[in-house]
C-alpha positions, 0 to 999 in steps of 0.5 A: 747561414747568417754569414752567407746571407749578409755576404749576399747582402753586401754583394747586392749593395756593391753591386747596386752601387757600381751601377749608379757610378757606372751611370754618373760616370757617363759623359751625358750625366757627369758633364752636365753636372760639372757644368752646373757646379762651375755655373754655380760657383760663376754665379756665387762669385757674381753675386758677392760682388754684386753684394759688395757693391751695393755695401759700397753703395749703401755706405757711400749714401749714407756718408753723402747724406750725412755730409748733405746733413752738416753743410745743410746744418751750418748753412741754417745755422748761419741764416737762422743766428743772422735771423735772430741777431735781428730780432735782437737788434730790433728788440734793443732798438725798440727798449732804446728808441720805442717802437716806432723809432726804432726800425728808422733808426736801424735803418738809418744805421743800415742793420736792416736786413734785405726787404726783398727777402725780410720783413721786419716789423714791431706789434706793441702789446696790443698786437697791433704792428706800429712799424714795419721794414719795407712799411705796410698797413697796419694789422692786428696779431693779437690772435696770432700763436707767435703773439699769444706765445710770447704775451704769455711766457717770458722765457727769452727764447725765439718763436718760429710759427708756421709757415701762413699767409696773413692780411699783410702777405698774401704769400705763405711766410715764417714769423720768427719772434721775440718778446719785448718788455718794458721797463718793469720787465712787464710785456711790451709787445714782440719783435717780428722778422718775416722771411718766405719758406724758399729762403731756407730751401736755397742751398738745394743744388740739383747736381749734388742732391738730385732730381729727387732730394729732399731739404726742409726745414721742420718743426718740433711739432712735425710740421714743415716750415719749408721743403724743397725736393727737385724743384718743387716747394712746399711746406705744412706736411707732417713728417716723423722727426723720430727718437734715434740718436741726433744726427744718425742716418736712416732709410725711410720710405713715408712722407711726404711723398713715399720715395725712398731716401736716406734721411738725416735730421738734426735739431738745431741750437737755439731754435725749436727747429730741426733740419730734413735732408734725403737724398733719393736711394734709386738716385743714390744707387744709379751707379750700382744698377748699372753696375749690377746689370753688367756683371748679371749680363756677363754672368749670364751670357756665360752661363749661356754659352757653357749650358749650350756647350753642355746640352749639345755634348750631352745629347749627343751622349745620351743618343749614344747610350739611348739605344742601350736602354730601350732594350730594358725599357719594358721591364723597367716601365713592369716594376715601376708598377708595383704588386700593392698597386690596385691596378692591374699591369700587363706587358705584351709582346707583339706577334706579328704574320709573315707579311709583317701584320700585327696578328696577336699579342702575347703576354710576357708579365703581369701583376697579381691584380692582373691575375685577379681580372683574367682569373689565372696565375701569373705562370698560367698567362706567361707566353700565352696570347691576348686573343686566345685567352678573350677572344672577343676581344677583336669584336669590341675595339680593344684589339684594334686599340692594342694595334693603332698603339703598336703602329703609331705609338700614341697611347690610347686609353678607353672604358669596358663593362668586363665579361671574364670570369675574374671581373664579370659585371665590373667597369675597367678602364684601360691605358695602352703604352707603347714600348720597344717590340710590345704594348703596356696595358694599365687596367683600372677597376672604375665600377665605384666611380661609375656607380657615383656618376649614375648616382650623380646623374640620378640627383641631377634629373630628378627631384630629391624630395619624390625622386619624380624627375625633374624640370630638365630630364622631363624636358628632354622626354617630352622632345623625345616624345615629339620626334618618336610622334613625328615619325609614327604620325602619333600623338603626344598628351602632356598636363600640367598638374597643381594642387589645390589647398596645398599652400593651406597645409603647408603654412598650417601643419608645417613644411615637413607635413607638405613633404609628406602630402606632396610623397602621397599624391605623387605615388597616387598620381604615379599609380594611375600611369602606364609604364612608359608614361612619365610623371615630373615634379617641377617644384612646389606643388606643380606636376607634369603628366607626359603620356606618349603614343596616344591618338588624335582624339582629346577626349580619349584621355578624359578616364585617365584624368578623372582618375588622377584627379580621384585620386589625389582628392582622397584624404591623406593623413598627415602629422596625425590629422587627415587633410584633402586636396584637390588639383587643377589640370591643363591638359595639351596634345602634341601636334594640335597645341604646340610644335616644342616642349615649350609651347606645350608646356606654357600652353598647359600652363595656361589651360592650368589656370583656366581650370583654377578660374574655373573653380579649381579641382577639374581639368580643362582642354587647351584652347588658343583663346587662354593666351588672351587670358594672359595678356589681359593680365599683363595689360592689368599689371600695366595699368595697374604700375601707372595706377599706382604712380599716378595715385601715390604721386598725385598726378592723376593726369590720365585718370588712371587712380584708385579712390575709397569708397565706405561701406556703414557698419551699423549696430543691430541694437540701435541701428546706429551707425559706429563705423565704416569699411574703407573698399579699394576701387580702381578707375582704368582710362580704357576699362573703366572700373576694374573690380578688386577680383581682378587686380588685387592677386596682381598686386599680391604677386607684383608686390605693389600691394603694399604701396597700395595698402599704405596708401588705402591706411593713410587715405582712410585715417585722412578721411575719418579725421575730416568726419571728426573735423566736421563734427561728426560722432566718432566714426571707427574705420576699417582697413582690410590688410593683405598677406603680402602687406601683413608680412612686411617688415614695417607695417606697424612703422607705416601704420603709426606714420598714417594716424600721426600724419592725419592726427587721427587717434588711434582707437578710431582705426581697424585692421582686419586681417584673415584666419589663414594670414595668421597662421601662416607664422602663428607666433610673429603674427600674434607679436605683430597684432599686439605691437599694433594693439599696444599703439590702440589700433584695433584688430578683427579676424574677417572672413571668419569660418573660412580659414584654418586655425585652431581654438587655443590658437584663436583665444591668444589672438589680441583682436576685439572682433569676429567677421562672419563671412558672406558665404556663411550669411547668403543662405542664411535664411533657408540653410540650417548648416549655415545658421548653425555656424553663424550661431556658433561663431556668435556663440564663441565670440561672446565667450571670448568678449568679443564683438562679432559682425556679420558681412554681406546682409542683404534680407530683412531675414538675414537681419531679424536671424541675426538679431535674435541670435544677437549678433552685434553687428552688420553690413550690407546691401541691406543698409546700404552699398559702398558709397563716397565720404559725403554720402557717409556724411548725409547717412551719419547726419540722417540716422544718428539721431534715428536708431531703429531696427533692421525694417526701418533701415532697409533700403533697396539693394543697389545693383551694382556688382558686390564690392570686394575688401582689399584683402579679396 
């Protein structure tokens, strides 16, 4: 038995094997192929003589290059040993006939070089040149390197300096020297010979070295004396003289100007100098590019001409044997696909009437997935027909879609939610090929992808933290809305939720705490809605309530709304702790208030923030006089960008400026007055007086605040130091500082450059910040405070009882004052809740050893209860209204020397609005 089956074997190898040569053997595969083998043995042969070539050439510059390299030698040899016979000569003239005899004397006897190429000159030992050939004025090179080299060493070897300019020779030139001794051997002074740079790059021929050749002549140091290339001369770059071997050739590409040469150097005897010669690699291989680019030419329009040959034969072949192959083209596209693959295979053959019209199609193969999707074996299927086995297949597209691929035979492919048996409920998306007298269809099981895209689309329109939809999908209902209401003659509500207090908890409790409130409200808010109503979150604490199909009538929603707003009111319990808020509402209706989702959307939104002005937690109708609000406030925040140039800058020319005025703090005690509160007012050119209620949340949001803040700090501290100028006691002045100025990186930085700029000392300022400030980021603040409280400055908590803060929190807080807030000190008089908080934070404050201040006194009653439950301290209309430096000045000088109680203090209220911190 094993022996019959490896015969079988080696049958079905033989015979596999016969038709892979059977199909090399065909004219349109084995011509093509000798074609290539004798295009790439053309092509092998083509670049080995390219190769060779450029060894040729390569060998060729470089023996050009040393050749350039031994004549360049010779010539500087000559030249420079002419140079230094000169030197010799004068040196012995000199020691003859004294320096300046000397050069008449060579002169005379004509051993004087050229003067229009050499200058030669003798400088006695104190470096001052006593004659020279041709003459020149006399010059002092003591402090020339050439000069100090020789006065210091006595070596009998020349100097070649670099190539400069001197006071005698406005041109850059060589100085070739020699030492000159006395008698007694002893330094004399120095024999010089002048020569310009050009003189050494003279035997630069462009017909030999080119128009990118370089000769120079160099320094030990690196330093070019001369360098000539084409026909420009230069000198003083700095060039690698290199460790190789003297003499040996290489190709280098870096200075002095990045083109590549074959480059020789060699040092020369007797001379601290070394010549450069480069003859230019492109210029050098001229001849070969151009050599190359024929045999790459010829090479290549051969190869040209023998594919084309080739491809016309071929295809002429491959056309003979196509039609044999289409036959056997259906079953081979079958087993490509094979039975692993998850997608599912089925061949059909097309069955046509007797008019010739496609009528069914019948399956002739399939694989095992295929039978998974039809629910039936692979025998089951064979011979039957397409719409026999799913006959509404002629209802839904997919048959005309076999049709059309038959007919034209472009591919088509599509998507389906399957109804048979095998596949009920799956997405399958089909790809339909043509093939000779049929159709393939490949059909893939897409249910995961589908359910990732829906998934993904989910994600996309709807907000991650309270799957609400978001700001895209809402706007696309709201216009839904609208067309459904135009063509019903219905309405449309829409309202723009925010909630109120919910920054509070979010900066208190932490921003997992806010998520939690934000889930709650939003399933309170949910419940209250009809199904076909749609609530969104369109971030942070923001919501929109769109309520589709309702009448022309406002006030029909007002059940509706008043039940959301219950509902968000009731407690939540957050992180362990119960917290409340409340929400303000804008509430639109479509046609009446808007025509699109954005006039809608922007109209709720003003009518929002005429429910926030309006005290918050209600809801308010739009009507069209809330855009005025808007524009008013953009006119504000105008003014108020001029206000602050204008103040900052000092320019004031439209009286558009902010001033100080300083409301007295006085002690219960004494009736002294022991500080000031420093109150922000802003003068319009058009307005007036605009109150601090409503510029100071602009100066919040625009962040001009802190331009304006750093102003009031250095304005007040200026002014406290005038007081103590004039000799007044010592006044502490305070300084309310905002979140937005609190929080910025460099506000102990400005606060230190405002006491240091007005030298006022750093006990005498005050900065007070809010409970809520604080806690938005307990731990910098704190660090922030005691950086400031480490300067001296002091620090008090205002509005105190109005915040969020805890007691363990409060006692690390490095302040030295408590402000109970006005609201706690109006109803003082009358309200016991009222009396027992202020009582309470005095009470604590003490305990805490620290001075505790009441704002906002304006009744003898408000005082003598503060007084009795010793309260330290206290401002306010009773004493007295925010009033200008040199009125502070009069009441200092007036009540100094006068303490008395809160009676003798009280003065008549001013009926001027209340004045407002910079902080609000």
């Amino acid at each position: 038995m094993p022996t019959i089956q490896a015969k079988a074997g080696r049958l079905a190898h033989r015979a596999r094997l016969a038709i892979w040569l059977g199909r090399g053997l065909e004219t349109h595969v084995a011509l093509p192929v000798f074609a290539l083998l004798l295009v790439g043995a053309m092509w092998l042969l083509t670049f080995r003589i390219i190769d060779s070539e450029r060894t040729s050439a390569a060998v060729a510059a470089r023996t050009a290059t040393q050749e350039r390299l031994d004549t360049y030698e010779a010539q500087m040899a000559r030249s420079l040993n002419g140079i230094d016979q000169t030197l010799k000569v004068l040196k012995y003239a000199v020691e003859l006939k004294g320096a300046q005899g000397a050069i008449p004397a060579l002169r005379k006897q004509g051993l004087l070089p050229p003067g229009l190429v050499f200058v030669v000159a003798v400088a006695d030992r104190g470096g001052r040149i006593v004659a020279s050939n041709p003459e020149e004025n006399a010059l002092d090179v003591s402090n020339a390197a050439y000069f100090l080299y020789h006065r210091d060493n006595d070596e009998g070897e020349p100097f070649v300096s670099a190539t400069v300019a001197d006071a005698a020779k406005a041109e850059p030139h060589l100085h070739f020297t020699r030492r000159i001794n006395d008698a007694a051997g002893r330094f004399a002074g120095i024999a010089i010979v002048e020569v310009e740079p050009a003189y050494f790059t003279s035997a630069y021929e462009p017909a030999r070295d080119g128009a990118q050749g370089m000769l120079g002549l160099a320094g030990l140091d690196g330093a070019m004396r001369a360098l000539r290339i084409g026909e420009t001369i230069s000198w003083g770059q700095r060039i690698e003289l290199g460790h190789g071997a003297p003499g040996s050739i290489a190709l280098r590409g870096g200075p002095p100007d990045s083109v590549a040469r074959y480059t020789g150097i060699q040092r020369l005897h007797g001379f601290p100098l070394a010549i450069v010669v480069g003859l230019s690699r492109d210029e050098q291989f001229a001849p070969y590019e151009a050599a190359r680019r024929t045999w790459l030419l010829v090479a290549g329009g051969a190869s040209a001409l023998l594919l084309l040959v080739v491809a016309t034969i071929s295809l002429w072949s491959w056309q003979l044997t196509k039609a044999r192959r289409r036959a056997r083209r259906a079953q081979e596209t079958y087993a490509a696909a094979s039975e692993g693959s998850l997608d599912a295979f089925c061949v059909f053959r097309t069955v046509r009437d007797a008019r010739g019209k496609v009528h069914d199609f019948e399956i002739e193969a399939t694989n095992s997935a295929a039978e998974k999707i039809f629910g039936l074996t692979s025998e089951q299927l064979r011979g039957r027909c397409l719409c026999e086995l799913l006959p509404h297949y002629r209802d839904n597209g997919i048959f005309d879609d076999f049709v059309l691929v038959a007919s034209s035979g472009a591919p088509r492919e599509g998507e389906w939610l399957a109804t048979a048996r095998g596949a009920k409920g799956r997405w399958l998306q089909r790809q339909v090929v043509a093939v000779e007298d049929g159709v393939v269809a490949i059909v893939r099981d897409i249910t995961e992808r589908k359910l990732a895209e829906e998934r993904i689309f989910h994600m996309a329109h709807h907000d991650e933290l309270t799957g609400l939809p978001n700001r895209n999908l809402m706007h696309g209902r709201i216009d839904q809305a609208i067309r459904n209401a135009s063509g019903q003659e219905s309405g449309v509500a829409l309202a723009f939720v925010d909630l109120d207090g919910f920054k509070l908890v979010n900066d208190g409790l932490g921003h997992k705490a806010g998520d939690e409130l934000l889930k709650v409200v939003s399933k309170r808010m949910g419940a209250c809605l009809r199904r076909n109503d749609t609530l969104a979150r369109f971030g942070g604490d923001e919501f929109v309530i769109l309520l589709p199909d309702q009448g022309q009538d406002p006030l029909a929603l007002t059940p509706l709304l008043e039940k959301i707003r219950v509902a968000v009111t009731e407690p939540v319990q957050v992180g362990g702790q119960a917290v409340q808020v409340s929400c303000s509402m804008g509430v639109v209706m479509y046609p009446r208030d808007g025509a699109d989702a954005s006039a809608l959307l922007m109209n709720a939104d003003a009518a929002m923030y005429r429910a926030k002005d309006l005290g918050s937690n209600n809801f308010q109708f739009y009507a069209r006089e809330m855009n005025a609000s808007v524009e008013e406030k953009l006119m504000l925040l105008d003014g108020l960008r001029h206000a602050v140039q204008e103040t900052v800058d000092g320019d004031g020319a439209t009286g558009n400026r902010f001033h100080l005025l300083y409301q007295p703090k006085v002690d219960l005690k004494s009736g002294r007055i022991f500080g000031v509160e420093a109150l922000i007012r802003w003068h319009h050119p058009e307005h007036g007086v605009v109150s601090p209620q409503r510029f100071i949340g602009l100066a919040e949001e625009s962040g001009l605040i802190v331009q304006i803040g750093e102003w009031v700090v250095r304005t007040a501290c200026r002014q406290a130091q005038t007081w103590r100028a004039c000799g007044l006691p010592p006044i502490t002045v305070s300084v309310n500082v905002s979140a937005r100025q609190f929080e910025e990186s460099r506000l102990v930085e400005r606060v230190a450059m405002a006491l240091q700029d007005s030298g006022l000392p750093p006990e005498l300022l005050e900065l007070e910040v809010t409970e809520s400030l604080i806690m938005r980021d307990l731990q910098k603040a704190v660090d922030k405070m005691r950086e400031l409280k480490a300067m001296g400055v002091s620090l008090s908590v205002d509005d105190f009882g109005t915040g969020y803060s805890s007691l363990s929190a409060l006692k690390s807080f490095p302040i030295s004052r408590l402000k109970i807030d006005k609201s706690f000190v109006s109803e003082l008089a009358e309200n016991p809740d009222d009396q027992a908080i202020a009582m309470a934070v005095i009470s604590l404050g003490h305990k805490l050893n620290l001075k505790v201040i009441a704002e906002g006194v304006e009744t003898e009653q408000q005082c003598a209860f503060l007084r009795e439950n010793e309260c330290d301290e206290m401002q306010g209309y009773l004493f007295s209204k925010p009033v200008t430096a040199g009125e502070i000045e009069d009441m200092v000088e007036q009540y100094v020397a006068t303490p008395g109680a809160c009676a003798s203090l009280r003065l008549v209220a001013c009926q001027l609005q209340e004045p407002l911190a910079l902080a609000g």
